[in-house]
C-alpha positions as CSV (number, residue, x, y, z in Angstrom):
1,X,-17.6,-20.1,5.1
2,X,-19.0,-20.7,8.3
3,X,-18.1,-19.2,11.3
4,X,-18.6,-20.4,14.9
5,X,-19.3,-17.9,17.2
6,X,-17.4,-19.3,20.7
7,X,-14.2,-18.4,18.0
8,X,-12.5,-15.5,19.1
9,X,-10.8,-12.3,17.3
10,X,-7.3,-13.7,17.1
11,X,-9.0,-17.0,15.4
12,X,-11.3,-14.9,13.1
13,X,-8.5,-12.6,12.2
14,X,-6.3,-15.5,11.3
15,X,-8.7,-17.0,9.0
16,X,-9.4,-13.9,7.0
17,X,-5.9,-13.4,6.8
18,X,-5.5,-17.4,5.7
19,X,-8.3,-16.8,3.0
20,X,-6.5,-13.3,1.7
21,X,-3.4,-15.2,1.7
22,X,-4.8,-18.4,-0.2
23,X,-6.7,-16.5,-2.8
24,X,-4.4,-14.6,-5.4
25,X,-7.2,-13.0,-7.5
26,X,-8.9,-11.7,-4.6
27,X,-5.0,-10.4,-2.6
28,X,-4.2,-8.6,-5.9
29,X,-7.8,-6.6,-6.0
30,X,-7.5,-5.6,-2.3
31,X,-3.0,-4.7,-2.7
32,X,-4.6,-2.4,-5.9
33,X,-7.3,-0.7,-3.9
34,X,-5.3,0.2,-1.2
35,X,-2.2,1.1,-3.7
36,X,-5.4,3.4,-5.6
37,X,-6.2,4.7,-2.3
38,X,-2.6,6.0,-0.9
39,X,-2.0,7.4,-4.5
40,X,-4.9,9.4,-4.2
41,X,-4.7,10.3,-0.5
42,X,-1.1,11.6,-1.3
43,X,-1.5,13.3,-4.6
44,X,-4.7,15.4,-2.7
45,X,-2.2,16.4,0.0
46,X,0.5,17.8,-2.1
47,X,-1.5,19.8,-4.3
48,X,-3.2,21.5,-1.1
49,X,-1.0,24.6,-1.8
50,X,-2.0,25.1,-5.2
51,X,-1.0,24.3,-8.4
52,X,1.7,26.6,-9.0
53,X,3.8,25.1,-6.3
54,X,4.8,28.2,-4.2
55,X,4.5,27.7,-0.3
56,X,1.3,29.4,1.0
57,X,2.2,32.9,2.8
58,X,3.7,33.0,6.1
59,X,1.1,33.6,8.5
60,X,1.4,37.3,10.0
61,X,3.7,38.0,13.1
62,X,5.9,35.6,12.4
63,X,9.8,35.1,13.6
């Protein structure tokens, strides 16, 4: 691909976007990375507390 450089963002953005778009293979590899990556960004959060899934203690001089 070549890319002229007087073409600005908006222009460059829409052709990536076109290419994504246009190209199956490479729009399903990309939608499962960042399907991968929320899974695994999600699951890290909710097991934060521990695996036995009590809330952590209430933090002294509380209400």
């Amino acid at each position: 691909m070549i890319v002229v450089r007087s073409m600005n963002l908006m222009d460059k953005v829409r052709v990536l976007i076109w290419i994504l778009l246009s190209n199956r293979k490479l729009l399903r590899s990309l939608l499962i990375i960042v399907l991968t990556v929320g899974i695994l960004t999600a699951s890290s959060s909710t097991t934060a507390y521990g695996d036995d899934g009590r809330d952590p203690d209430p933090e002294p001089g509380g209400i």
